[in-house]
C-alpha positions in Angstrom: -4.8 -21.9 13.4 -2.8 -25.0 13.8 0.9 -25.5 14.2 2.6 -28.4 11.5 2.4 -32.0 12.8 0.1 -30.3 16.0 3.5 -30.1 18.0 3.1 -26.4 19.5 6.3 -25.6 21.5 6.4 -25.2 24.9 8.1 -21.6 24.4 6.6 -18.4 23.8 7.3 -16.9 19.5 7.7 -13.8 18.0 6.8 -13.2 14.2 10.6 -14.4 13.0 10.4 -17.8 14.8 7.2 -19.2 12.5 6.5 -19.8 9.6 3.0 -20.5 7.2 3.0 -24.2 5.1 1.1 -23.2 1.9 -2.0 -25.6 2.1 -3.9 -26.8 -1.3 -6.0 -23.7 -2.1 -8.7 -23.2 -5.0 -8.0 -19.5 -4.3 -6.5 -17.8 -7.6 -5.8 -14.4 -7.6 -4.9 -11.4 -4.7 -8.2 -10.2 -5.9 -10.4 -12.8 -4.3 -9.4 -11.9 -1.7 -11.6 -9.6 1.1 -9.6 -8.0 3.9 -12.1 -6.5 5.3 -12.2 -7.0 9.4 -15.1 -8.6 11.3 -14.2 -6.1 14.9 -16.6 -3.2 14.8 -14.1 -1.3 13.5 -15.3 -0.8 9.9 -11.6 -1.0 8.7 -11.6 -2.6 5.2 -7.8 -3.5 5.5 -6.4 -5.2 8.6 -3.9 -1.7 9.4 -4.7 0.8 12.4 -2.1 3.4 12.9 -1.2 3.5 16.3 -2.0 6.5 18.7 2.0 7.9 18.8 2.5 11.5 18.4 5.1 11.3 15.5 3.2 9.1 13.7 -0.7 9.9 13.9 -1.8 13.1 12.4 -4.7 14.9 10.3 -2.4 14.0 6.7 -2.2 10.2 8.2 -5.9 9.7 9.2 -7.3 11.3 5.9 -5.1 9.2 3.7 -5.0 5.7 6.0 -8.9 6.0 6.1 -9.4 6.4 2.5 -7.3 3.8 1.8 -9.7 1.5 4.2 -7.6 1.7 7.8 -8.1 3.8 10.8 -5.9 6.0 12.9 -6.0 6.7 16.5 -5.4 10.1 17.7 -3.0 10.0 20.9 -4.6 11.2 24.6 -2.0 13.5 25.2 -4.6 16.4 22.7 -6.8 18.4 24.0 -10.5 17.7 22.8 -10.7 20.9 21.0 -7.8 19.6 19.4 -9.3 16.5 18.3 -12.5 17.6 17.3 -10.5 19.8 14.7 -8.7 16.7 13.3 -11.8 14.5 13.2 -13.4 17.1 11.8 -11.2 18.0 8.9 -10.8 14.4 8.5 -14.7 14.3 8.1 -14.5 17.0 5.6 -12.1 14.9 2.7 -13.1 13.5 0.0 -13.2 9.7 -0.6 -11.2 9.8 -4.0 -9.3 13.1 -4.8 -6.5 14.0 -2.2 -6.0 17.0 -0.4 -3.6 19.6 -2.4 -1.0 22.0 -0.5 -2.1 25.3 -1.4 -0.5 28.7 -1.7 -1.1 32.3 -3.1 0.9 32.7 -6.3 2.7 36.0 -4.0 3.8 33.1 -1.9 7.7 32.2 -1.9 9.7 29.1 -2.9 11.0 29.0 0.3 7.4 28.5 1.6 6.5 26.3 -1.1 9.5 23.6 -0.1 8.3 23.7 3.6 4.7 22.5 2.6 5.4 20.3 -0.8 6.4 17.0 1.1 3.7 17.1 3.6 1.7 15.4 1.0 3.2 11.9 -0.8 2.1 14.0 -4.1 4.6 16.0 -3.8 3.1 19.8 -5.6 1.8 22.9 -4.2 -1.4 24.3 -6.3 -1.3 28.0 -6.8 -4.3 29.0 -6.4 -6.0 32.7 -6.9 -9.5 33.8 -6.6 -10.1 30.0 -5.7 -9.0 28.3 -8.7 -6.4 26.8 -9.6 -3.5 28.9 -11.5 -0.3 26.6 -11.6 1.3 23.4 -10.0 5.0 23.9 -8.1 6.9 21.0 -7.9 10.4 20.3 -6.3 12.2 20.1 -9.8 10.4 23.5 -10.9 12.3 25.2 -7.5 15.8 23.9 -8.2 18.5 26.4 -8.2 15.5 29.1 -7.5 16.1 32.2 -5.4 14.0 30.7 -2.3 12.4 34.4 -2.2 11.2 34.2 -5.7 7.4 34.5 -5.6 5.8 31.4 -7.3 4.0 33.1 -10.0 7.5 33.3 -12.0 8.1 29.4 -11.1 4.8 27.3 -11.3 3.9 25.3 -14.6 0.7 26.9 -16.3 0.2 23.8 -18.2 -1.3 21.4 -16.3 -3.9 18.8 -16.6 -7.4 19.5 -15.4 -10.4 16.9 -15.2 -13.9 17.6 -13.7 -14.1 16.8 -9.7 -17.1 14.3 -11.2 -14.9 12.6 -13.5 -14.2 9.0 -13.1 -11.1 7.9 -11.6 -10.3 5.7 -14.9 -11.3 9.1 -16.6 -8.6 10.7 -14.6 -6.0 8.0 -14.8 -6.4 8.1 -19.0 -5.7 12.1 -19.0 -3.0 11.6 -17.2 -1.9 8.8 -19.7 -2.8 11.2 -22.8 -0.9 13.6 -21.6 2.3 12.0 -19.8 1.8 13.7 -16.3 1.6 12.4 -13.2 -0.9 14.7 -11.1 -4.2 16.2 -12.1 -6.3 19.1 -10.4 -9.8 18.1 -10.1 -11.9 21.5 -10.7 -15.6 22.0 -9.5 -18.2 23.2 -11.9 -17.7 26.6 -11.0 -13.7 26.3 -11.9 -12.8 26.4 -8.2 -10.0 23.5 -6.7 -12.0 20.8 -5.3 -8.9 18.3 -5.0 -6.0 16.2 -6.8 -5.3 12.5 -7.5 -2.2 10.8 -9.1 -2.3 8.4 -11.6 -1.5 5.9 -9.1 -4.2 7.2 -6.6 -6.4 6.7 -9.3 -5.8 3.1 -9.8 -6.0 2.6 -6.1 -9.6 3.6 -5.9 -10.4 0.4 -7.7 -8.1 -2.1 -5.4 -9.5 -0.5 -1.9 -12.4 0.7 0.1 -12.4 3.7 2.0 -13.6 3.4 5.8 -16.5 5.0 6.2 -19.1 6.1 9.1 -22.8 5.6 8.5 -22.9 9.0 7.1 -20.6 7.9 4.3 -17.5 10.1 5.8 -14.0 9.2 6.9 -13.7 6.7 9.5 -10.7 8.1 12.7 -10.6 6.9 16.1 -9.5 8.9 19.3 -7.5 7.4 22.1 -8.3 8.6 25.7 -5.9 7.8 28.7 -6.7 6.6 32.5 -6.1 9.2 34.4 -8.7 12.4 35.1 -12.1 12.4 34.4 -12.0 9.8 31.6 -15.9 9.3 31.4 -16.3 13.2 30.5 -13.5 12.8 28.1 -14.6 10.0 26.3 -17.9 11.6 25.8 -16.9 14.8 24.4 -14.4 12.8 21.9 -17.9 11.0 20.4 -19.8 14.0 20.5 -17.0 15.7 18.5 -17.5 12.6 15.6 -14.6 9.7 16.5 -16.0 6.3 15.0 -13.9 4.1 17.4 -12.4 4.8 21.1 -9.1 3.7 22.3 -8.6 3.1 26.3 -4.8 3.4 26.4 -2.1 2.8 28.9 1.0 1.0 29.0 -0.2 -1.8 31.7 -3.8 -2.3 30.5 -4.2 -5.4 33.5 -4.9 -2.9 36.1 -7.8 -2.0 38.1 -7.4 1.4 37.2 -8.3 0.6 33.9 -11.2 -1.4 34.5 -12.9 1.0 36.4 -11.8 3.6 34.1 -13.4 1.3 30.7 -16.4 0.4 33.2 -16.6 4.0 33.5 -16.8 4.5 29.8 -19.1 1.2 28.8 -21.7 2.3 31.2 -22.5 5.6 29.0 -23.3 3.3 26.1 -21.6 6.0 23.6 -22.2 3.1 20.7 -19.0 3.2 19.6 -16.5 0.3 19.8 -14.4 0.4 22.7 -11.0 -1.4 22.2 -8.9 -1.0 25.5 -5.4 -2.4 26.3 -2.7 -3.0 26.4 -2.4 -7.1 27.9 -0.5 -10.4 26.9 -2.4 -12.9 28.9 -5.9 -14.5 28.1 -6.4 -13.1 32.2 -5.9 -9.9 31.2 -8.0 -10.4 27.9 -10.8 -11.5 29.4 -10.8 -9.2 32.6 -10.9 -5.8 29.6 -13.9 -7.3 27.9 -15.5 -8.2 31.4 -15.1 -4.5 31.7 -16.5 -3.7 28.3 -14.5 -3.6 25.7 -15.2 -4.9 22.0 -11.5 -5.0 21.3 -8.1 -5.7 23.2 -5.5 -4.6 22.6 -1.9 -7.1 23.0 1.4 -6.0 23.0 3.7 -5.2 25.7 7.3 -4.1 24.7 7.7 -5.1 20.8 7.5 -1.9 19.4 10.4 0.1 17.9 10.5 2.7 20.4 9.5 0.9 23.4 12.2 0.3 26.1 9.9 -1.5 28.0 11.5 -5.1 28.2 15.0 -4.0 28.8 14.0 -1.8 31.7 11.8 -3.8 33.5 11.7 -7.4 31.9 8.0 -7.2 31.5 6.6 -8.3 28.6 6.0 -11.4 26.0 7.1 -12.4 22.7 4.0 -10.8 20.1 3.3 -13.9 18.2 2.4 -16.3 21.2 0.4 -12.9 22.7 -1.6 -12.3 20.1 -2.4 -16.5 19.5 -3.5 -17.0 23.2 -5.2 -13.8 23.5 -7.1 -13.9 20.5 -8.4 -17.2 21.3 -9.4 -16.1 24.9 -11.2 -13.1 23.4 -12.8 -15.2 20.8 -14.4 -17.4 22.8 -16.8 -14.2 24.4 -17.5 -12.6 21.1 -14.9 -9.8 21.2 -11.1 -9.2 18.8 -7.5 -8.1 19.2 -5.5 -5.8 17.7 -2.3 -6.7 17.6 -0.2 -4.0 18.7 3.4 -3.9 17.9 6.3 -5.8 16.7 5.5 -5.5 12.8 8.5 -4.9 10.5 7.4 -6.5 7.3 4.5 -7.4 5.8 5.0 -10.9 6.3 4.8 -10.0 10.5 1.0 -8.3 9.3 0.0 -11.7 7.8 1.5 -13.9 11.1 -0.3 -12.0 13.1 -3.7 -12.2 11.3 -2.7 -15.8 11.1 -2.8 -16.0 14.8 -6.1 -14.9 15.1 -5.8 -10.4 15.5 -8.7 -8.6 13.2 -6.3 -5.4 13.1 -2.9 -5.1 12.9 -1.5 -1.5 14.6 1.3 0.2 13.1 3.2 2.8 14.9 7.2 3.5 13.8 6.9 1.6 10.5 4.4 4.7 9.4 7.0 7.4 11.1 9.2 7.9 8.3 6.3 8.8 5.7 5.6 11.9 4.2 2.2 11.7 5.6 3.5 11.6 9.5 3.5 14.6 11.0 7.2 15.9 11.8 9.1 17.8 9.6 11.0 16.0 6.9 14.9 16.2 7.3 17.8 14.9 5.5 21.3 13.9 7.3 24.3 14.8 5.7 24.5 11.9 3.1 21.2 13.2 1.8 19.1 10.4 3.0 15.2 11.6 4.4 14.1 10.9 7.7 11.7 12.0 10.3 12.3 11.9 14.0 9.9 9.4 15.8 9.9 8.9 19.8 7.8 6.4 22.5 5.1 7.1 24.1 6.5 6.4 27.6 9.7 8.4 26.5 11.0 11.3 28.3 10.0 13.6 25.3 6.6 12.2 25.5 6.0 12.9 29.2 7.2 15.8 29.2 4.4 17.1 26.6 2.1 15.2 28.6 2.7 16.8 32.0 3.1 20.2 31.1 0.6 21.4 33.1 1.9 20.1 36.2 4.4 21.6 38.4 7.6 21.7 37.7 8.4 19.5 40.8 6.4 16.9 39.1 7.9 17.2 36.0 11.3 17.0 36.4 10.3 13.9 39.0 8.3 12.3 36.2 11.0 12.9 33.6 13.3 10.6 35.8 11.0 7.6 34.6 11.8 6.6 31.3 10.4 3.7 29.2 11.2 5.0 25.8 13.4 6.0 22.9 13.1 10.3 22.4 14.6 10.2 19.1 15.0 8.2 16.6 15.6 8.9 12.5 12.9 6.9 10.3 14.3 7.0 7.0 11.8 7.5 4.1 12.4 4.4 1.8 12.8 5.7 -1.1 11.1 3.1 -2.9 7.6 3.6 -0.5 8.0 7.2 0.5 4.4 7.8 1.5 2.0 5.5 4.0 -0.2 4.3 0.9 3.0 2.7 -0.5 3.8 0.8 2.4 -0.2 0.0 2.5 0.3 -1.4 -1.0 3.3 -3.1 0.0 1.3 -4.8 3.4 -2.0 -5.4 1.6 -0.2 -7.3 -1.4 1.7 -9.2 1.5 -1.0 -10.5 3.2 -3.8 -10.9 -0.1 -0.9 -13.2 -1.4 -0.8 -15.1 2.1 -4.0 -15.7 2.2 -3.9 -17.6 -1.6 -0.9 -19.5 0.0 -3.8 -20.3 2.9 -6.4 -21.0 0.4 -8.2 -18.3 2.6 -10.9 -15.8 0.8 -11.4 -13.5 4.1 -9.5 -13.2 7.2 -11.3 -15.0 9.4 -10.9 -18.4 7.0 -6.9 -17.4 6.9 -6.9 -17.8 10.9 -8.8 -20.8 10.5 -6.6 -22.4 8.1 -3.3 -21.2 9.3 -0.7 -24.2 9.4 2.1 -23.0 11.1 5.6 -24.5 11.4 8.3 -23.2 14.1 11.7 -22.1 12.0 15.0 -21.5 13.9 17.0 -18.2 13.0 18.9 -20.0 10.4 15.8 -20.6 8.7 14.3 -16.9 9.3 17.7 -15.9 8.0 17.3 -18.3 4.6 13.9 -17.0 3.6 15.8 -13.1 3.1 16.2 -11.9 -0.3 20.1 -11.5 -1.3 19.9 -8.7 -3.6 23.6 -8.1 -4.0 24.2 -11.9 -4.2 26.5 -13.8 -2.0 
């Protein structure tokens, strides 16, 4: 990475104050290029969903895996808790999603609850183990909500084998103008669904996968407690990747905790953060960890900055960080900060392997609150911080309520906050479309072919917020 005319500023960035110069590229087509990361991770796209509560669930790790990310289940679980998760995430399949299921003696009113949980948007009736009917929104419209589902759900769907081809799939679909088909097993039971556009995206991505050729989901453990003890029962109970998490990752808390946790050689990567310094960088993988994590107040819901004034614009992080952790063979994940997908590509640019995603993700079907819809009709789910007040409080419910209520007084974060569902990307694999053809086409721009050649052939140009403001599409006109 090198900045236009080699005049770096003498002021720290954030993604909106640079830019990328195109450079002469022999680099043709999205297609060529691999996004695959080089961090241990085994992501095949550069997206890591990050460990908040609203945001990181069972739906969100199956789907985010399969699509070639990873998600990081927050500390605040139980292990028994997580072991579940990984272990249902484990379980999916690599193609055909997971259908919502219901007896056909179930009710609309139960149907609508579960439907959106899943970007698919049906609930399979299903008796005796195979499938009997599909309920979609449209088929419960102006429906007693207590009618059973039996007297609602379409009987004429589209079946295909579960060992059919996704092209197979995608062309009965086309044949037969629908949108969703039920993948049956030999013996006629449900073994899954895909979309027609799920079926296109098994040919653009590569699912991340564990040596065992499952699912790929990480588990986050905090600093506090017995940590070593924790962090082996989370690899014992399957997580591919372990987060060491905290807020101020440039303590000595956290080095003895990740010493802690290097020294039982787990072989698993260890990424452990969060810093904004090369210091702080190189003290975490002094420790033992593979990957840092940078960020420090640039997230949606952090407060951080305005309460305490600690912190650092993410660009110029992730840039010195990067090169600090570079030079001793370890990576970054830039956490934080990302709006659009141009912010994704910057900070690959600057040198991150993964890119974490928190409240972007939040208002998806796939996150796991409950989907709402304020009185204009508009859908949202409620997201929060991590250092909120609603966060802590889950956290330290099994303290006293002394220390609750004087824990609750320290607030670094927003406890609610609506994330509308665009309309236009409703689900997390839409806004993974919309990312991944962000940064594909940057890297043509680059004339890079993998993401390590797109840091190495960044040329970047400092932009004030006139030009940030110019580059905005006008949709409406003037």
């Amino acid at each position: 990475m090198q900045f236009l005319d080699g005049q770096r500023p003498p002021y720290d960035l954030t993604y909106d104050d640079v830019f990328l110069v195109p450079n002469r590229t022999d680099v043709t087509s999205r297609f060529d290029v691999d996004l695959s990361t080089v961090d241990g991770s085994g992501t095949t796209i550069p997206v890591v969903v990050s460990n908040m509560t609203a945001v990181a669930g069972r739906r969100m790790a199956e789907t985010v895996a399969r699509r070639g990310g990873i998600t990081v289940i927050p500390q605040d679980l139980p292990v028994e808790a997580v072991a579940d998760t990984v272990a249902f995430v484990k379980s999916r399949d690599l193609v055909a999603d997971t259908p919502v299921v219901l007896g056909p003696d179930a009710s609309v009113s139960d149907a609508l609850a579960l439907m959106h949980k899943r970007a698919h948007g049906a609930v399979i009736v299903v008796e005796g183990g195979r499938p009997v009917g599909v309920v979609t929104e449209t088929a419960c419209a102006d429906v007693d909500r207590f009618a059973r589902l039996r007297s609602v759900a379409a009987t004429n769907f589209v079946t295909v084998g579960s060992d059919a081809s996704p092209r197979a799939v995608f062309e009965a679909l086309e044949a037969a103008h629908e949108g969703l088909a039920i993948l049956v097993a030999p013996d006629s039971s449900l073994a899954g669904v895909l979309t027609r556009t799920g079926a296109v995206r098994t040919g653009i991505y590569t699912p991340a996968v564990d040596g065992a050729g499952r699912l790929r989901i990480a588990a986050a453990v905090g600093i506090n407690g017995d940590v070593a003890a924790k962090a082996k029962a989370l690899v014992e109970a399957g997580a591919d990747v372990l987060v060491i998490d905290t807020a101020h990752g440039h303590q000595e808390k956290m080095i003895e905790a990740l010493s802690a946790i290097k020294s039982l050689d787990l072989q698993v990567p260890l990424a452990a953060g969060n810093v904004v310094s090369a210091a702080g960088t190189r003290d975490l993988v002094a420790a033992g960890a593979d990957i840092v994590k940078v960020g420090v107040g640039p997230g949606a819901m952090c407060t951080t900055r305005m309460m305490t004034g600690v912190g650092r614009p993410q660009f110029s992080a992730v840039a010195e960080c990067s090169a600090a952790a570079m030079e001793l063979g370890a990576s970054v994940w830039a956490d934080g900060g990302v709006r659009h997908p141009r912010d994704v590509a910057l900070a690959l640019a600057a040198g991150a392997a993964n890119v974490m995603i928190g409240s972007w993700f939040a208002g998806t079907y796939e996150s796991p609150g409950d989907l709402r819809f304020d009185p204009a009709g508009n859908a949202y789910k409620e997201s929060f911080g991590m250092a909120s007040k609603r966060a802590v409080a889950a956290r330290t419910a099994t303290d006293s309520a002394f220390d609750r209520a004087r824990k609750g007084l320290f607030e670094e974060g927003i406890s609610s906050s609506r994330m509308r569902l665009d309309p236009d990307r409703p689900g997390v694999e839409d806004l993974i479309d919309h990312i991944c053809s962000g940064v594909r086409s940057t890297c043509t721009y680059a004339g890079a072919r993998t993401l390590p050649e797109l840091h190495e052939r960044a040329v970047l140009g400092v932009q004030s917020a006139a030009g940030f403001a110019e580059g905005r599409p006008l949709p409406s006109g003037w």
